[in-house]
N, CA, C and O of each residue as an XYZ file, in Angstrom:
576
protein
N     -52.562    -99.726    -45.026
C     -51.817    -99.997    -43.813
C     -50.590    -99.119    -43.685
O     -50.121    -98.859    -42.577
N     -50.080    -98.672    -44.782
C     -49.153    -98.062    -45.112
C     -49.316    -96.393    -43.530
O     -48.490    -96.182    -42.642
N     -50.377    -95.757    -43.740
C     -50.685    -94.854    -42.879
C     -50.798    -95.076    -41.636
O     -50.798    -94.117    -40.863
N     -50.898    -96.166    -41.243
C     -51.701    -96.339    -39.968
C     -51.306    -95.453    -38.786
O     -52.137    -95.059    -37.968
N     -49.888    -95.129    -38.724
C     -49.704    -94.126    -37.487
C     -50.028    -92.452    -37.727
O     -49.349    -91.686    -37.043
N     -50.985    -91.880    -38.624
C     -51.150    -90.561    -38.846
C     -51.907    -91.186    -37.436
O     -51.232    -91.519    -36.462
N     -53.133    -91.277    -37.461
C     -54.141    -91.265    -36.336
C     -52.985    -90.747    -35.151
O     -52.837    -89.572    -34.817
N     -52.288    -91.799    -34.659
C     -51.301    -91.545    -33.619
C     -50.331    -89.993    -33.953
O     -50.131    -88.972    -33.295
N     -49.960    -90.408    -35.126
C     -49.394    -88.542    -35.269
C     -50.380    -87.666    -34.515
O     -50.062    -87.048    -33.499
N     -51.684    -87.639    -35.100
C     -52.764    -86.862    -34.945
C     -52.954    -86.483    -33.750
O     -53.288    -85.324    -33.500
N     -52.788    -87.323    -32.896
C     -53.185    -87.146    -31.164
C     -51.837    -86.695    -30.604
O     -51.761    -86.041    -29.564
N     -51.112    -86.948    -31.096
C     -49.239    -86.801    -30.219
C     -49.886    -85.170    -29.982
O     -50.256    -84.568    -28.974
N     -49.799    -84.721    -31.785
C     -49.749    -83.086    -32.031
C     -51.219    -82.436    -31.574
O     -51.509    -81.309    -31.973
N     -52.092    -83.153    -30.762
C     -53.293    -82.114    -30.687
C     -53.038    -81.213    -29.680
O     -53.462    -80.094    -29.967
N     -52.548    -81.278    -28.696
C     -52.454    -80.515    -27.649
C     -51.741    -79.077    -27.937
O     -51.956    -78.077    -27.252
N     -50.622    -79.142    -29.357
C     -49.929    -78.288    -29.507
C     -50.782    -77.510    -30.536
O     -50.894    -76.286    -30.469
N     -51.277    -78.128    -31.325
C     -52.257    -77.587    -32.180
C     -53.435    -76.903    -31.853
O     -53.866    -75.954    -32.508
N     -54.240    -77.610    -30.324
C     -55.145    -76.965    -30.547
C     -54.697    -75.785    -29.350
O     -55.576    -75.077    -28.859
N     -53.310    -75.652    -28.951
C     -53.506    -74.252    -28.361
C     -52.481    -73.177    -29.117
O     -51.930    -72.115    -28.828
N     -52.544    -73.987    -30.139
C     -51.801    -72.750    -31.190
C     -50.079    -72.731    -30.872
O     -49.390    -72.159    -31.717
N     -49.482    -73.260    -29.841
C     -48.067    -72.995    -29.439
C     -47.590    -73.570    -30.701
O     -47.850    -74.444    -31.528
N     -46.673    -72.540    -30.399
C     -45.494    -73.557    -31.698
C     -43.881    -73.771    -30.792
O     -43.444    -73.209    -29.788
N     -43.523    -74.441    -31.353
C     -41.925    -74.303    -30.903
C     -41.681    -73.511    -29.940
O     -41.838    -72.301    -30.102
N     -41.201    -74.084    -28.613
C     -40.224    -72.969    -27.865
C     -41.260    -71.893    -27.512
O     -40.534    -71.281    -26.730
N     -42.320    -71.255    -27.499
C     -43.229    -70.543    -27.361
C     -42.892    -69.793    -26.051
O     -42.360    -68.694    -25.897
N     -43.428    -70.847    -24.994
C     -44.028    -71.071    -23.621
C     -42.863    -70.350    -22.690
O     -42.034    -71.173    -22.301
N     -42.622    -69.015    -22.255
C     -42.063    -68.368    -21.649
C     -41.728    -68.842    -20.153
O     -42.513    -69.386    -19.377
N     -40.522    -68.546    -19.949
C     -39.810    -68.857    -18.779
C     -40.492    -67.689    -17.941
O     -40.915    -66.725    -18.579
N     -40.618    -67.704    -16.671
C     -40.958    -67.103    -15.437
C     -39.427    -66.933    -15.405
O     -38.515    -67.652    -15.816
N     -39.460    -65.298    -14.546
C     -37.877    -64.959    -14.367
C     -37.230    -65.677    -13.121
O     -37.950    -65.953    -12.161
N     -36.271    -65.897    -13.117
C     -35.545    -66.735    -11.881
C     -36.099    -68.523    -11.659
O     -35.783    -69.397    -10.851
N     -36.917    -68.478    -12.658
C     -37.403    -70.127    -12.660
C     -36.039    -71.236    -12.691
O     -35.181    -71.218    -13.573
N     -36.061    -72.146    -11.574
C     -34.653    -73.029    -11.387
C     -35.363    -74.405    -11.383
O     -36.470    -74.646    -10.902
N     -34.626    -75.160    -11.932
C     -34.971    -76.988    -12.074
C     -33.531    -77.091    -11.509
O     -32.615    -76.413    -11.973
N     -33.320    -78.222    -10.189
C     -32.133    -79.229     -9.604
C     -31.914    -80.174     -9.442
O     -32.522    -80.800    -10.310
N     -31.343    -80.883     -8.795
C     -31.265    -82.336     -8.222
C     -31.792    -82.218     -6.536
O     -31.376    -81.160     -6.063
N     -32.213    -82.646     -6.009
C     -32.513    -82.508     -4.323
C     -31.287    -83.580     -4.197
O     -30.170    -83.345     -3.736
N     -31.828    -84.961     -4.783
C     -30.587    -86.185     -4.771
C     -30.822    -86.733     -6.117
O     -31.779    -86.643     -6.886
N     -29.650    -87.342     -6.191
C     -27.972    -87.287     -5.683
C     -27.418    -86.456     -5.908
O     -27.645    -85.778     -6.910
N     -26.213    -86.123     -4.812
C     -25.614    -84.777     -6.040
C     -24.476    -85.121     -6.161
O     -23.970    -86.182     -5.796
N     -23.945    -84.143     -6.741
C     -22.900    -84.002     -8.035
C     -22.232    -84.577     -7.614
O     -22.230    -84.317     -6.411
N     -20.962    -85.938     -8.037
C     -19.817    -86.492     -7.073
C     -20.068    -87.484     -6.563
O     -19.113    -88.045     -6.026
N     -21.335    -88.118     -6.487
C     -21.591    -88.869     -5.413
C     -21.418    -89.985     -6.358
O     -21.549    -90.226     -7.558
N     -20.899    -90.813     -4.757
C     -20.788    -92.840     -5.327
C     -22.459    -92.876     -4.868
O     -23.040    -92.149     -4.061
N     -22.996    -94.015     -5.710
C     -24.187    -94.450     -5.344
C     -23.955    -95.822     -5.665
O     -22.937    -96.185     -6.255
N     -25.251    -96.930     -5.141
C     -25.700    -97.943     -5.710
C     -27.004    -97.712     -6.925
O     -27.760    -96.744     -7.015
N     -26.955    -98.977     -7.807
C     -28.245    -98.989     -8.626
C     -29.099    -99.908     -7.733
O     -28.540   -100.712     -6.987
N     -30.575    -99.800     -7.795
C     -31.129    -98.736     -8.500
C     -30.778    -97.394     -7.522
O     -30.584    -97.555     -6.317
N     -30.709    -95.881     -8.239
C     -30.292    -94.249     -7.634
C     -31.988    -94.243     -8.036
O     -32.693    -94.419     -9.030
N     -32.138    -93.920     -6.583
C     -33.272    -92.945     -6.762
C     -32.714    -91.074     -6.698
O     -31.951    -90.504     -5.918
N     -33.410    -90.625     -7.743
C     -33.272    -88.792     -7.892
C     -34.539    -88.264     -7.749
O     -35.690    -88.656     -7.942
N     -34.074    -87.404     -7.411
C     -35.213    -86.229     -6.584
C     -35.055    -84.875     -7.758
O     -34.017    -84.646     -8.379
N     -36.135    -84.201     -7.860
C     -35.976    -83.439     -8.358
C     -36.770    -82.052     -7.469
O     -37.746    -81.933     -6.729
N     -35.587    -81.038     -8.110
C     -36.383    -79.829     -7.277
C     -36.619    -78.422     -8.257
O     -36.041    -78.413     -9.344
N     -37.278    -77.503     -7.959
C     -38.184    -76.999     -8.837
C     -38.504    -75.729     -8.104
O     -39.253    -75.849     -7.134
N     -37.962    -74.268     -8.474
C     -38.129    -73.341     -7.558
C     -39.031    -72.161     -9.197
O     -38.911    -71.988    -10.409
N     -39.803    -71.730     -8.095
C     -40.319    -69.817     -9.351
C     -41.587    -70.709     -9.999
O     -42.450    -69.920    -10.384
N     -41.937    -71.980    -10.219
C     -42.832    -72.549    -11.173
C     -43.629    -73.566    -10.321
O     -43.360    -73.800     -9.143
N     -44.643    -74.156    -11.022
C     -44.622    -75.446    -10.487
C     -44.630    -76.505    -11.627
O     -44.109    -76.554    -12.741
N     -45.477    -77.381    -10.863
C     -45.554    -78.805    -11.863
C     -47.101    -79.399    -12.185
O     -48.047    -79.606    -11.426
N     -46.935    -79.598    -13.753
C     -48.208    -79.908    -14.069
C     -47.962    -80.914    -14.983
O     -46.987    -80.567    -15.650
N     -48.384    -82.020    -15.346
C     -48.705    -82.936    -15.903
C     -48.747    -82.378    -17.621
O     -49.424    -81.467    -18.097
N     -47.832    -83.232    -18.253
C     -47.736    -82.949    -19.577
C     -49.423    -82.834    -20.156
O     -50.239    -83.555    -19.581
N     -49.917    -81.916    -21.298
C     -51.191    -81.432    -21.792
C     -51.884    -80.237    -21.155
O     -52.584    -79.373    -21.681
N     -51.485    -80.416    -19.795
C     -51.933    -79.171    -18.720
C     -51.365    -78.072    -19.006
O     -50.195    -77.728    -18.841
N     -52.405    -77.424    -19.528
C     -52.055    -75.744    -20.030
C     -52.445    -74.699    -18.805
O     -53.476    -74.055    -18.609
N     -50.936    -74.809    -17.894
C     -51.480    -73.505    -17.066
C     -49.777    -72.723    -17.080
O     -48.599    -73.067    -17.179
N     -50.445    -71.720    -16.944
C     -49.247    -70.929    -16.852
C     -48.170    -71.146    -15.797
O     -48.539    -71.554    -14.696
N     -46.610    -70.867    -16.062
C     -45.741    -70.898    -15.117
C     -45.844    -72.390    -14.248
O     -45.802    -72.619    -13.039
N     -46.002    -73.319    -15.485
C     -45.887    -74.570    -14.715
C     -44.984    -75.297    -16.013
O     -44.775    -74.838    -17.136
N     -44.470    -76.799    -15.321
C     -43.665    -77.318    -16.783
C     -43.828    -79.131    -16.208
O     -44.639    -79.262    -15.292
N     -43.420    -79.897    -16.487
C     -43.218    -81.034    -15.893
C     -41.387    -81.475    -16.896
O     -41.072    -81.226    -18.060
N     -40.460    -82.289    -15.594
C     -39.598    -83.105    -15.554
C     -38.979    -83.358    -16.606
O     -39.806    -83.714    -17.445
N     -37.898    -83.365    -17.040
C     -37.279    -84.969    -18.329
C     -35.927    -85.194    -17.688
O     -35.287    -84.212    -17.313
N     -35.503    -86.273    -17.553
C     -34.286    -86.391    -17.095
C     -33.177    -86.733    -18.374
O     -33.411    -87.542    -19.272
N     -31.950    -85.943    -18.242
C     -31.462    -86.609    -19.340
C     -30.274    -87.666    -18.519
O     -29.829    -87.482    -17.387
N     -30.034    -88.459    -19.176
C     -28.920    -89.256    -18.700
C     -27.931    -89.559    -19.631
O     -28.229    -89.631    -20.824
N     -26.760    -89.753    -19.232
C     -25.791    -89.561    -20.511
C     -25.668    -89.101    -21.760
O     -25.000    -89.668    -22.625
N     -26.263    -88.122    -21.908
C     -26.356    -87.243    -23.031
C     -26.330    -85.701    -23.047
O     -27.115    -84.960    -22.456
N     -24.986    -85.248    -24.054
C     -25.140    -83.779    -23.328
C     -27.179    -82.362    -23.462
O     -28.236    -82.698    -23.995
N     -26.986    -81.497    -23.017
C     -27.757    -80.726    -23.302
C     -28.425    -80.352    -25.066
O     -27.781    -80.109    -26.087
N     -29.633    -80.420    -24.901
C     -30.249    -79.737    -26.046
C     -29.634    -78.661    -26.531
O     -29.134    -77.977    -25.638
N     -29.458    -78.183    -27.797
C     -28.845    -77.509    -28.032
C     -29.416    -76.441    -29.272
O     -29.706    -77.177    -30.214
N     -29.634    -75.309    -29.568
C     -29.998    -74.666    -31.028
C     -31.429    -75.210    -31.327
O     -32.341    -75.144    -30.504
N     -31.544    -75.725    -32.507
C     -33.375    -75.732    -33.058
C     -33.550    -76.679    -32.082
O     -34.723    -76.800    -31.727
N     -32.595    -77.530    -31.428
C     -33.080    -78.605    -31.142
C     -34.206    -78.245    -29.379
O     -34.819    -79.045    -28.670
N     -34.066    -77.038    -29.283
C     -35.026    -76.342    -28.010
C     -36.260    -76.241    -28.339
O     -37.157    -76.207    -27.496
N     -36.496    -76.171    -29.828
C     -37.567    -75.888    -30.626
C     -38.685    -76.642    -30.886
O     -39.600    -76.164    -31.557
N     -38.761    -78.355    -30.209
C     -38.949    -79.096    -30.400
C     -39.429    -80.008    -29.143
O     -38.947    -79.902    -28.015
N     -40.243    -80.733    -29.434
C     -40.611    -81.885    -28.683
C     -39.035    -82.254    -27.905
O     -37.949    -82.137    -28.471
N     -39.211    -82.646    -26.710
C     -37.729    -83.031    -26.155
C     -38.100    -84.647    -26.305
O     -39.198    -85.046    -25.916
N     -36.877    -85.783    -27.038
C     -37.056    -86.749    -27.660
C     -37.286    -87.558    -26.456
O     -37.038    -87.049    -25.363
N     -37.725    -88.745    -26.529
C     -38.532    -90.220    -25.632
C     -37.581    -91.028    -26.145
O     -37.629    -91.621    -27.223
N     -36.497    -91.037    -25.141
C     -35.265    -92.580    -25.240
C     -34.604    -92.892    -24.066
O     -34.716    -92.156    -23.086
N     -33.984    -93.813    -24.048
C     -33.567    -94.623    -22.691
C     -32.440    -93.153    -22.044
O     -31.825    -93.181    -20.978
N     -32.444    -92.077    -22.977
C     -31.069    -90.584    -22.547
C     -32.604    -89.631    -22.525
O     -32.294    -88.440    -22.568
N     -33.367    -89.720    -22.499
C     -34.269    -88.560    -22.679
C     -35.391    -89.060    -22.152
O     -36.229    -89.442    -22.969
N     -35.775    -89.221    -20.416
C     -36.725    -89.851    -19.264
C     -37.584    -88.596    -19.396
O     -37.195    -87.496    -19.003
N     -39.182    -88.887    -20.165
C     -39.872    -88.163    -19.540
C     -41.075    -88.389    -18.227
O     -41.403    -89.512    -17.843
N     -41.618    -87.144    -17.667
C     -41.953    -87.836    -16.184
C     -43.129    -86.879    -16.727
O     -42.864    -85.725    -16.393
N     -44.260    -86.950    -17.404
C     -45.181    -86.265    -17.804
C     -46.266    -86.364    -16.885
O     -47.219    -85.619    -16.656
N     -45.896    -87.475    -16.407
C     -47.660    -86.935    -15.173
C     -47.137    -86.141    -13.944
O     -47.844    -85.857    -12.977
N     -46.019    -85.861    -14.059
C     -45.915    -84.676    -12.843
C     -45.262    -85.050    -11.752
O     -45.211    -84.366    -10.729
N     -44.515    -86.580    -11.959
C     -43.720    -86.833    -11.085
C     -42.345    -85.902    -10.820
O     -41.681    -85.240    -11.618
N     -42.186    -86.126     -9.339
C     -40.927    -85.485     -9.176
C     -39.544    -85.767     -8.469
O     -38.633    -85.168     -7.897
N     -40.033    -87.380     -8.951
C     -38.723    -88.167     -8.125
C     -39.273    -89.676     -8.913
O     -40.421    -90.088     -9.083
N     -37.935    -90.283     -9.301
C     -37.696    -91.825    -10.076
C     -36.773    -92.433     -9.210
O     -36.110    -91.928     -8.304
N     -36.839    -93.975     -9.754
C     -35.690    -94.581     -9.672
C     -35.055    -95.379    -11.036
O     -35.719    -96.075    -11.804
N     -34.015    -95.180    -11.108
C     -33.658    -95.535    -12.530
C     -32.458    -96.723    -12.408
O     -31.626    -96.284    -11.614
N     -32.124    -97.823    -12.806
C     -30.913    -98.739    -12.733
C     -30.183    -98.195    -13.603
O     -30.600    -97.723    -14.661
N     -28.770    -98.218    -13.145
C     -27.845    -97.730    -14.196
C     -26.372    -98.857    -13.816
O     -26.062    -99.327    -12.721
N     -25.692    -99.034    -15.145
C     -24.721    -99.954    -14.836
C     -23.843    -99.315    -13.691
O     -24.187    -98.391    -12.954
N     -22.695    -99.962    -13.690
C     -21.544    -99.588    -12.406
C     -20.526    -98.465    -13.236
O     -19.877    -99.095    -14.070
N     -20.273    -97.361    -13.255
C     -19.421    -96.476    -13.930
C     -19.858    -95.201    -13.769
O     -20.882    -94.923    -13.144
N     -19.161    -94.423    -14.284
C     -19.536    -92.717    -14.365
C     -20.887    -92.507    -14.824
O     -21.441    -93.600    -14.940
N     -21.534    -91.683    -15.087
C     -23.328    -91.454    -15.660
C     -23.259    -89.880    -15.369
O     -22.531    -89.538    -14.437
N     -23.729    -89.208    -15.851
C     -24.372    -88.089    -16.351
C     -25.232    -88.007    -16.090
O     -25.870    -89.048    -16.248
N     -26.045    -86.791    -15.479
C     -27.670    -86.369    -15.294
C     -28.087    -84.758    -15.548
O     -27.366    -83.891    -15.054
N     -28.792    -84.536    -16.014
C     -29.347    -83.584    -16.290
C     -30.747    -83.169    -16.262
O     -31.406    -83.838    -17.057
N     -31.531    -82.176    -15.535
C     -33.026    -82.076    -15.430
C     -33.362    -80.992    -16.788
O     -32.619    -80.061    -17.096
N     -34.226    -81.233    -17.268
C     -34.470    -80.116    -18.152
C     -36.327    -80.312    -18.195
O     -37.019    -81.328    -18.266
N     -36.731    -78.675    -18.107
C     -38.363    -78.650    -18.049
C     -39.045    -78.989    -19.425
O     -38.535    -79.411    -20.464
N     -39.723    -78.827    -19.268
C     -40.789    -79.226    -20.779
C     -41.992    -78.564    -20.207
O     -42.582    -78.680    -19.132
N     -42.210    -77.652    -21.532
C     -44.058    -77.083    -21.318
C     -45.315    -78.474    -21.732
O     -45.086    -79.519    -22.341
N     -46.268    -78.118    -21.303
C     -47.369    -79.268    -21.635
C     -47.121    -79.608    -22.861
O     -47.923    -80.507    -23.112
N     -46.329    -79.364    -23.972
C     -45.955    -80.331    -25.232
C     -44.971    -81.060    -25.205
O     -44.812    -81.758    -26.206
N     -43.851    -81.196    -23.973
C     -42.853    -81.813    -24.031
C     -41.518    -80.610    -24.644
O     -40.471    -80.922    -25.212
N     -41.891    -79.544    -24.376
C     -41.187    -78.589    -25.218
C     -40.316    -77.344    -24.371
O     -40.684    -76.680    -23.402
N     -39.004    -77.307    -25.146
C     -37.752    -76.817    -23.828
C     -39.113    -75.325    -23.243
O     -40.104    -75.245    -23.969
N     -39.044    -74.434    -22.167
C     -39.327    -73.112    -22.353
C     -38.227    -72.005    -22.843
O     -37.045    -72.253    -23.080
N     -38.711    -71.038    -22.919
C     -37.931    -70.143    -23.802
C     -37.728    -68.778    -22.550
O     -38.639    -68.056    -22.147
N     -36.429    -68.728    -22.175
C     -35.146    -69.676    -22.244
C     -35.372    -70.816    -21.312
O     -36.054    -70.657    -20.300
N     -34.709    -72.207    -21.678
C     -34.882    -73.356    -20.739
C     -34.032    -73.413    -20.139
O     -32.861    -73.060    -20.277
N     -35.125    -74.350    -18.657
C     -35.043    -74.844    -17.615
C     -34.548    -75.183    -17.454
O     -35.313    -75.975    -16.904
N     -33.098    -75.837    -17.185
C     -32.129    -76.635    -17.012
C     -31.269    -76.923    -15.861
O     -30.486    -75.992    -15.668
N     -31.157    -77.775    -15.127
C     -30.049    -77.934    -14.416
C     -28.969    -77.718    -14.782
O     -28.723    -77.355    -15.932
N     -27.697    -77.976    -13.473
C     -26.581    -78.097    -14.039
C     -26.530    -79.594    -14.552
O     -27.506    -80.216    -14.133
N     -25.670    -80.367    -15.345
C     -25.119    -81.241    -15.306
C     -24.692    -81.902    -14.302
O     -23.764    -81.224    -13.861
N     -24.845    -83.093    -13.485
C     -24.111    -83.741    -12.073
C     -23.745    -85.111    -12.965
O     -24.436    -85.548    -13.886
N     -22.614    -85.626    -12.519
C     -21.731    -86.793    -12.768
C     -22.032    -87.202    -11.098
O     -22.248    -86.517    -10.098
N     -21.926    -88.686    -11.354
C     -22.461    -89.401    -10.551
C     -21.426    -90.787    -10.659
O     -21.163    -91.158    -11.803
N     -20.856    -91.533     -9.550
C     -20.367    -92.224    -10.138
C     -21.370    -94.352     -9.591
O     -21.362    -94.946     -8.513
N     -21.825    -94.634    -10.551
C     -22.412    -96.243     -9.636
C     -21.881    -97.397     -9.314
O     -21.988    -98.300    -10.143
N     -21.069    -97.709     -7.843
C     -20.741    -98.535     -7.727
C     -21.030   -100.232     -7.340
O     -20.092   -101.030     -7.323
């Protein structure tokens, strides 16, 4: 019982395995931009904020979907930017690290009443920054 999540290891990593990518691989298209459509930067909102996301030079494909010059979504929320190896890597699955892997391109998320942080950052079909990544700016948001 001790093993039981290799199986699950096993499947997380097939997609990366069986197309050979490693880390950070998956090349940026030049001028490729990830934004906010809404909310932007400054803004009072209510919870639940619905955000929009926008997406110029690429498109969007559903995390596993190996096509070129495509990426799908992660939102970060209160947490600064990836940073060093950490691009190198699966982008992490936590209540600061929203991934939208089937290709969505707009959520709604509840957030308490106070300042909040947002950030879009792409992911190739492994969940993985591109090289160089996608990133928005940072928008502060405030929820009243």
């Amino acid at each position: 019982m001790r093993f039981a999540f290799i199986p699950a290891l096993i499947l997380a990593l097939a997609p990366a395995l069986a197309s050979g990518a490693l880390a950070g691989e998956t090349p940026a298209p030049e001028g490729a931009e990830v934004y906010f459509i809404t909310p932007e930067d400054g803004a009072a909102v209510s919870s639940p904020v619905t955000v929009r996301f926008g997406l110029k030079g690429m498109g969007v494909a559903p995390a596993g979907i190996d096509k070129d010059h495509t990426g799908h979504h992660h939102l970060l929320v209160d947490t600064p930017m990836l940073e060093g190896e950490a691009l190198d890597y699966s982008i992490p699955a936590d209540e600061n690290h929203v991934h939208f892997g089937g290709g969505q391109t707009e959520t709604t998320i509840e957030l308490e009443p106070g300042t909040h942080t947002l950030q879009l950052l792409l992911g190739d079909m492994n969940h993985i920054p591109h090289d160089p990544p996608i990133a928005s700016e940072q928008i502060t948001i405030t929820v009243e």
